[in-house]
C-alpha positions as CSV (number, residue, x, y, z in Angstrom):
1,X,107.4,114.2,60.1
2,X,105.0,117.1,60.1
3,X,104.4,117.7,63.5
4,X,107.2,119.7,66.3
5,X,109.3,117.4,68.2
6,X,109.3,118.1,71.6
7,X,112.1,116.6,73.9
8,X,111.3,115.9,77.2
9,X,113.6,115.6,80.1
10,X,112.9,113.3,82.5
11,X,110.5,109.4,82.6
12,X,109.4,110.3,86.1
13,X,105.6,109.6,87.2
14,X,104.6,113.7,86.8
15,X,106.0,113.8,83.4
16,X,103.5,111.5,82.4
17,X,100.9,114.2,82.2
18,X,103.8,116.1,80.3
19,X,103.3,113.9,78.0
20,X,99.5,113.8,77.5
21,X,99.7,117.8,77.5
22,X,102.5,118.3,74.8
23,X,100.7,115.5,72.6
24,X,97.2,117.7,73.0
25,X,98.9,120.2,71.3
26,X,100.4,118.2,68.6
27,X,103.8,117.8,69.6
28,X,105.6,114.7,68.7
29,X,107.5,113.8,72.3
30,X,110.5,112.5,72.6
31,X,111.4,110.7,76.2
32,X,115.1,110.9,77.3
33,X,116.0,108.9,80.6
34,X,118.7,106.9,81.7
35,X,116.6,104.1,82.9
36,X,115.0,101.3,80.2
37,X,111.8,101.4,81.5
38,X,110.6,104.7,83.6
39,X,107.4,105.4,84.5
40,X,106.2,107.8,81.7
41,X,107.8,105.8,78.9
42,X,104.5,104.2,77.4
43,X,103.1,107.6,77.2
44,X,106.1,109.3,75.0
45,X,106.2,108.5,71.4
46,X,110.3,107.8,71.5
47,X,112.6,107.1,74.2
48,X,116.4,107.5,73.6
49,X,118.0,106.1,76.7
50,X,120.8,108.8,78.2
51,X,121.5,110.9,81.3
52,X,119.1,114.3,81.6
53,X,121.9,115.4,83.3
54,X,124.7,115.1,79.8
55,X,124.2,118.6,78.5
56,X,126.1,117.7,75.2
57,X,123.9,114.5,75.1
58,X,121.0,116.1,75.0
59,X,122.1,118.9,72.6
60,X,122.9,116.4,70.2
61,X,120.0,114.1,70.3
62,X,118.0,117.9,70.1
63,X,119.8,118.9,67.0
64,X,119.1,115.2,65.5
65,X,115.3,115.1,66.7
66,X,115.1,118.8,64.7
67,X,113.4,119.8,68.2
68,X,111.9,122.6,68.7
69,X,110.9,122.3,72.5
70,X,112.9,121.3,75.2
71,X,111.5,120.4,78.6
72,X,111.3,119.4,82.0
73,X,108.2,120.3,84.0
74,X,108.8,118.8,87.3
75,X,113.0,118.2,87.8
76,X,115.2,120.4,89.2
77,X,118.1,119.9,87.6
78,X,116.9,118.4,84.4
79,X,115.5,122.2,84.2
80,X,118.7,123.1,83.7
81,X,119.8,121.1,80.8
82,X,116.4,122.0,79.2
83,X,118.0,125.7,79.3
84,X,121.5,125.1,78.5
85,X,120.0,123.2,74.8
86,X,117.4,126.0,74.2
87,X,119.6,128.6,74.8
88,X,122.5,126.5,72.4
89,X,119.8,126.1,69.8
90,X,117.7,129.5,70.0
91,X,114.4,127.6,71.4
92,X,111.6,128.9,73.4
93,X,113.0,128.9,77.4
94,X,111.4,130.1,80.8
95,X,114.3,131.4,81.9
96,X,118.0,131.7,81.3
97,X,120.8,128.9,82.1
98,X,122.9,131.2,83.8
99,X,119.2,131.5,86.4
100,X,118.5,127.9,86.0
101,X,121.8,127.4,87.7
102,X,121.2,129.9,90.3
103,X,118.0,128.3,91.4
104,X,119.0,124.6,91.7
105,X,122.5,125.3,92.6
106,X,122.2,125.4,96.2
107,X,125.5,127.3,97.5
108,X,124.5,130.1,94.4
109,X,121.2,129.7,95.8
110,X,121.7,130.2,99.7
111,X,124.8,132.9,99.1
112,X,122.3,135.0,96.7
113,X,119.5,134.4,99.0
114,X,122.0,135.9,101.9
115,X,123.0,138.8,100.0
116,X,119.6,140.2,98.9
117,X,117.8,140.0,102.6
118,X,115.8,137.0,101.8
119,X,115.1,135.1,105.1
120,X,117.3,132.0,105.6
121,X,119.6,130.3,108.0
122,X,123.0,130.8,108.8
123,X,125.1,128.3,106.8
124,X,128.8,127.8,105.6
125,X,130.0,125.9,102.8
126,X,132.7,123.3,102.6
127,X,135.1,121.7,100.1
128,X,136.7,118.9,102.6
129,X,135.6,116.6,105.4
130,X,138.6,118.7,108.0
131,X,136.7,121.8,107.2
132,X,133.8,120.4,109.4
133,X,135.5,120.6,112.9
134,X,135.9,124.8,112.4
135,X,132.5,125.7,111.5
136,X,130.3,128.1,113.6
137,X,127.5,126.6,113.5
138,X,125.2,125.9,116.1
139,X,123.9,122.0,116.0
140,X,122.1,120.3,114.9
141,X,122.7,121.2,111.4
142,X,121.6,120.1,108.4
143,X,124.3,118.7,105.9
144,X,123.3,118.9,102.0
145,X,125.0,118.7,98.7
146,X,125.3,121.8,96.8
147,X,123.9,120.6,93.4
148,X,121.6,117.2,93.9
149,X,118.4,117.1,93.1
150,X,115.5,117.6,96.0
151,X,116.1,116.1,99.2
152,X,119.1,113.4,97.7
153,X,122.1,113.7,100.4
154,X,120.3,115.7,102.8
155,X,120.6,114.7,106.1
156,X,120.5,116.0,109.6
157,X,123.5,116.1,112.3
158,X,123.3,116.1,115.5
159,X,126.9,116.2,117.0
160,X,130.3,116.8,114.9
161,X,130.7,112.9,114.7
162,X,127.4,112.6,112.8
163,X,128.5,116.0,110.3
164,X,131.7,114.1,109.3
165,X,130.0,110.8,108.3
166,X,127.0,113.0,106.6
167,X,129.2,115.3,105.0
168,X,131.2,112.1,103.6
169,X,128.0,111.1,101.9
170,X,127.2,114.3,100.5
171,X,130.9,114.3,99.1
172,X,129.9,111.6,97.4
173,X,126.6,112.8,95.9
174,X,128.1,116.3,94.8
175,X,129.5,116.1,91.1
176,X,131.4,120.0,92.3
177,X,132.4,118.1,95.5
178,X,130.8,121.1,97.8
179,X,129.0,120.4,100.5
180,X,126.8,122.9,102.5
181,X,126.2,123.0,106.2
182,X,123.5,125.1,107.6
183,X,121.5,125.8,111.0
184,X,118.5,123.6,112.0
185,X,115.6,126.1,112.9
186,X,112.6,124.3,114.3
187,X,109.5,125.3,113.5
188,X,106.5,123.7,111.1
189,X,107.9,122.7,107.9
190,X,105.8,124.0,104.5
191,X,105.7,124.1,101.0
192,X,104.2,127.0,98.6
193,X,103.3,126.7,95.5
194,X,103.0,129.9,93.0
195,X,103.1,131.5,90.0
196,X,104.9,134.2,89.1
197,X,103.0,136.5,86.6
198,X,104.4,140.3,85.7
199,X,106.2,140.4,88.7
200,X,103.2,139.4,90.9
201,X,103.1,136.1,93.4
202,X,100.0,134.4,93.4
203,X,99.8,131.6,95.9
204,X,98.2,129.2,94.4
205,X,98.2,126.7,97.9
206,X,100.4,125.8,100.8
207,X,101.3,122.1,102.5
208,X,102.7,121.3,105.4
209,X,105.4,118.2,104.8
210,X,105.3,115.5,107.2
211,X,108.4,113.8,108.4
212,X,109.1,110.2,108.7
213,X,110.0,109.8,113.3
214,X,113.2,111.3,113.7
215,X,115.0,107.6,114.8
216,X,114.6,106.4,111.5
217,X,115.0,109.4,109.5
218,X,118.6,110.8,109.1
219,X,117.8,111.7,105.7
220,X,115.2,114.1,106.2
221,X,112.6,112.2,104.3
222,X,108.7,112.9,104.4
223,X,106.0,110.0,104.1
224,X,103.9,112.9,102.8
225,X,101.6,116.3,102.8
226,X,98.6,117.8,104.2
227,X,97.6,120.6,101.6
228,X,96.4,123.6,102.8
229,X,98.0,124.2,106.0
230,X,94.9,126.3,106.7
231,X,92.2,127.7,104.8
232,X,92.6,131.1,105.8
233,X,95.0,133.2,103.0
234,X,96.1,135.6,106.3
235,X,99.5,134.3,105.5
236,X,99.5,134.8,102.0
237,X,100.2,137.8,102.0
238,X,103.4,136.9,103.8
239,X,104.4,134.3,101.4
240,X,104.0,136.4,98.2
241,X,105.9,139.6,100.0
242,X,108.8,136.7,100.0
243,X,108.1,135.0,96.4
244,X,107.8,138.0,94.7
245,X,111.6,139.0,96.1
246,X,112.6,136.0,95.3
247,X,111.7,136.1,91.8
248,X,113.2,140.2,91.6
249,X,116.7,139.0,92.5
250,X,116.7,135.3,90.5
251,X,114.9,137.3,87.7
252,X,112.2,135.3,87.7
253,X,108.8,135.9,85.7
254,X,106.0,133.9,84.1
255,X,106.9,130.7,85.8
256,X,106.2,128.8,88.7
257,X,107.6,129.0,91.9
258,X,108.0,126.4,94.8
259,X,109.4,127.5,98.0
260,X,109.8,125.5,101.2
261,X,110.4,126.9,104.2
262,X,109.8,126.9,108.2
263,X,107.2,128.9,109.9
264,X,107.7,129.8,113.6
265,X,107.2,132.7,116.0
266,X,109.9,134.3,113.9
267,X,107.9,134.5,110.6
268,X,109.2,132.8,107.6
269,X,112.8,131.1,107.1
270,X,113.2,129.9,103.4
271,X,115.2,126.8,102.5
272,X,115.2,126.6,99.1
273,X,113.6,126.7,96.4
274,X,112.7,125.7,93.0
275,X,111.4,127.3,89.4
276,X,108.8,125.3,89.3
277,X,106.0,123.2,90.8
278,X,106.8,121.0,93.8
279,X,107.3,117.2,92.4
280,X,105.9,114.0,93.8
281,X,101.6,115.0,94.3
282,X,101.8,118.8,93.6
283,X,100.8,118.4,89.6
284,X,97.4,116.5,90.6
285,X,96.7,117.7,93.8
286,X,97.2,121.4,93.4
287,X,94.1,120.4,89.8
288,X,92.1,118.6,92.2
289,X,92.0,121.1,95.4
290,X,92.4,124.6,93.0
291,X,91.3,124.0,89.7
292,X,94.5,125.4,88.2
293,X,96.3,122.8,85.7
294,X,99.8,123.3,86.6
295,X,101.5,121.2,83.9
296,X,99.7,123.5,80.9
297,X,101.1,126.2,83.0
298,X,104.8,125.1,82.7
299,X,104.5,124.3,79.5
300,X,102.9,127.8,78.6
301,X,106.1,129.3,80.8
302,X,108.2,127.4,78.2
303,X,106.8,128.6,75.1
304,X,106.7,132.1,76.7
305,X,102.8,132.3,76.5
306,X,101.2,134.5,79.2
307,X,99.0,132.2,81.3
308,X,96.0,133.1,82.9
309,X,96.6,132.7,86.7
310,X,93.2,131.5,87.8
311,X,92.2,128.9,90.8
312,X,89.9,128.4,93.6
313,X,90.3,128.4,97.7
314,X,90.2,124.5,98.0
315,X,87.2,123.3,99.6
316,X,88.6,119.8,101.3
317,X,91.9,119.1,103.1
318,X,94.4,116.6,101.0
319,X,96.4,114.2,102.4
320,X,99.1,112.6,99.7
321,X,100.7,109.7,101.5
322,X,103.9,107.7,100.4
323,X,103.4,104.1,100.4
324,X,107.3,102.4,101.8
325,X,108.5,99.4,101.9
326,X,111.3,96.9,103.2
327,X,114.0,95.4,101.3
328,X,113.0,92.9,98.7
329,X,111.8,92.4,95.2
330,X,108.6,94.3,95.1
331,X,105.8,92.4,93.6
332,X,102.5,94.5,94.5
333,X,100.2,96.7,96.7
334,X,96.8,94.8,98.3
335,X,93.8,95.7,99.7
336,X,92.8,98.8,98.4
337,X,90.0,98.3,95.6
338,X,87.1,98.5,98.5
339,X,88.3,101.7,100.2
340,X,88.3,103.1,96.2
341,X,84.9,101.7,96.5
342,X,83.8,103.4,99.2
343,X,85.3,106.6,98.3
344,X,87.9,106.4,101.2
345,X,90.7,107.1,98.9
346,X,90.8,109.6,95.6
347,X,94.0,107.7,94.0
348,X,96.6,105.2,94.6
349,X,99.2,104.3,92.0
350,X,102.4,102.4,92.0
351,X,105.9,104.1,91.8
352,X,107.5,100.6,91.1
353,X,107.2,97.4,88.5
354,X,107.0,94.2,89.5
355,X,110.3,92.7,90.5
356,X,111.8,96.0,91.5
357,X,114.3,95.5,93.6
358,X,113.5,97.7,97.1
359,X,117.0,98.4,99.0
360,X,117.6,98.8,102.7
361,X,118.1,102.0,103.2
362,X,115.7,104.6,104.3
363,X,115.1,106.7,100.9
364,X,112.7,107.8,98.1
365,X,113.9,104.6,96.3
366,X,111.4,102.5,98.8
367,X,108.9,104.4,98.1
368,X,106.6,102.0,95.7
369,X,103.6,104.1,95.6
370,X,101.4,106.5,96.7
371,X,97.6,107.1,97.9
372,X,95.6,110.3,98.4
373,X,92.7,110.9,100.8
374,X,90.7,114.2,101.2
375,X,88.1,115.8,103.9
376,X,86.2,118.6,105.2
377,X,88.5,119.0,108.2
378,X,92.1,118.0,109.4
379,X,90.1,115.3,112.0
380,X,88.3,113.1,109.4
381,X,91.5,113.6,107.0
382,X,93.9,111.6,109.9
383,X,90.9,109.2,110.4
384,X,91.0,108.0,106.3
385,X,94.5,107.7,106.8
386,X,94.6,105.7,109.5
387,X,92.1,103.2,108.0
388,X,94.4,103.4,104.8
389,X,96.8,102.4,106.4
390,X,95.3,99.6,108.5
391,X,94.2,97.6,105.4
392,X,96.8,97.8,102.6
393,X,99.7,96.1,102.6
394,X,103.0,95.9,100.4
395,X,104.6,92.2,99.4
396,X,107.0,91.1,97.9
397,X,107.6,88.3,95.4
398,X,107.3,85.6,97.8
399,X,104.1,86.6,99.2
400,X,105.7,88.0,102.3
401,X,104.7,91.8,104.2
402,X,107.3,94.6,103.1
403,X,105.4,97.3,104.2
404,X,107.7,99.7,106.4
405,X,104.7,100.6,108.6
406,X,107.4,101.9,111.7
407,X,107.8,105.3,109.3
408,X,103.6,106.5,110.1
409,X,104.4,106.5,113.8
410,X,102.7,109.6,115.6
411,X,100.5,110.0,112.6
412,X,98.5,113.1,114.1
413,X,97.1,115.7,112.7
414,X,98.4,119.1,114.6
């Protein structure tokens, strides 16, 4: 074989344009994934079924494939692997894996954010579910694992009864068996997206995450984003003050950066964070609103290739909205193709196969796919929506309604 093999970490639906980029430049790509069939397998030229997460797996399949790129654009802690193997087998990295742990692990994250004066909440960490009844903390609290990937095991207590069965879950999502507990601060919830360049934050745009209603939502989950939260850059300023010391103590540089964090009265409270770009929407809809192609970026990061950090103040509002449903086997989403038509929506696109089965539990696993809208203001935005929603519906194999249409309740702009 004459061209570089490049081994990518992860089948998910943003590693598909991973995918169409590494092959641009000539790459040959290999897909690793634990599942048979992920999303972004069509578009790789191989797929060796294993766990992103099997350092030494990977490492061997690397050294077999003769790679010479390894890569995950879009996965926390797949971005670790990718730096464990490239720094095992001398390849091009963005970072080190001693700072890829520090920025997905979250106790090594929160304790170094402490430490350095970086704004966040009070939390403590614990090792065992008796540990929970001497914490001073004020509630609610949020209960998370300390090394799973996004939002998997977080969940928000209310009262000690609810920490002890959360924490229990969390127990059992943490491979270190850590769990942290930290303060709820209210305030609007955000996302910012950057790039870190010589030291420099650019903002490239912000979102504001919007929760599924409380009552159903003890997981912390979000049906989706309204990107910017304003058009004005007054906070900006803010938000690359905190990036760019964020990137001085992780030793962070030519990469991206995702922070999310709460805005109040107070200013800004991070609550984590991530070397990268945010998953789910960000790769298309920070192209479509900026003009900035984020997955050439990380890629660029990889190689160690300075990248020219150039975008645009977005002209429209973007809504991305998940599409959930109940339990059952999934079989397909309906009546969309006219508001395509009539330019209501941008996109919509599956997350599931047919005969996927959809469990009963609230989680990113119902989600079986996903619609984007945009406007000239916030009002318009919430009205396309709304319409959306009113006309497209989610069944299952049988013919029968699974959409889970309780979770866009209170679906306001504000």
């Amino acid at each position: 074989m004459n061209k570089q093999v490049a081994i990518v970490l992860g089948g998910t639906f943003p590693h598909i344009s991973l995918l169409e980029k590494l092959k641009e430049r000539g790459y040959y790509t290999v897909l690793i994934d634990f599942f048979a069939n992920p999303p972004a397998k069509p578009y790789a030229d191989e797929h060796v079924i294993a766990s992103t997460l099997d350092k030494e797996t990977v490492l061997e399949i690397s050294k077999q494939k003769e790679a010479t790129l390894v890569i995950s654009a879009y996965i926390d802690q797949a971005n670790v692997t990718a730096c464990y193997v490239a720094e095992k087998l001398n390849l091009p990295h963005p970072y080190s894996y001693e700072t890829a742990l520090n920025v997905t692990n979250k106790l090594l994250m929160k304790s170094l954010m402490i430490n350095n004066n970086i704004p966040t909440s009070k939390f403590v960490v614990i090792t065992n579910i008796d540990e929970c009844a001497d914490i001073d903390l004020t509630f609610p609290v949020i209960v998370k694992p300390t090394d799973s990937n996004s939002s998997k095991g977080v969940r928000k207590a209310n009262s000690l009864v609810e920490l002890k069965s959360y924490a229990e879950k969390a127990f059992e999502i943490s491979r270190n068996r850590k769990v942290i507990i930290e303060e709820y601060i209210i305030g609007k919830e955000i996302g910012i997206d950057c790039y870190i360049s010589n030291g420099k934050a650019t903002v490239l745009i912000t979102k504001e995450r919007r929760k599924i209603p409380a009552v159903l939502n003890q997981n912390e989950q979000i049906f989706g984003c309204i990107w910017p939260i304003s058009k004005s850059d007054s906070d900006f300023k803010l938000f690359e003050q905190v990036a760019e010391r964020i990137a001085m103590v992780f030793g962070l540089n030519n990469t991206p950066l995702m922070i999310q964090a709460i805005v109040n009265q107070g200013g800004l409270n991070v609550i984590e964070f991530g070397a990268r770009f945010g998953g789910g929407e960000s790769f298309r809809i920070i192209k479509l609103a900026t003009g900035f192609e984020p997955t050439s970026a990380v890629i660029d990061s990889y190689l160690g290739n300075e990248f020219a950090v150039k975008h645009e103040i977005p002209d429209f509002y973007y809504a991305d909205n998940f599409i959930y449903a109940k339990q059952g086997p999934f079989s397909e989403i309906l009546g969309y193709e006219s508001l395509l038509d009539d330019n209501i929506i941008e996109y919509i696109d599956p997350y599931k196969t047919k005969g996927a089965l959809i469990g009963d539990e609230l989680s990113s696993n119902n989600r079986v796919g996903v619609f984007t809208v945009k406007a000239k203001d916030k009002r318009s935005l919430m009205k396309k929506i709304n319409s959306v929603l009113s006309n497209i519906d989610v069944i299952d194999l049988n013919g029968k309604s699974i959409m889970n249409r309780d979770i866009y309740l209170n679906n306001k702009s504000h």
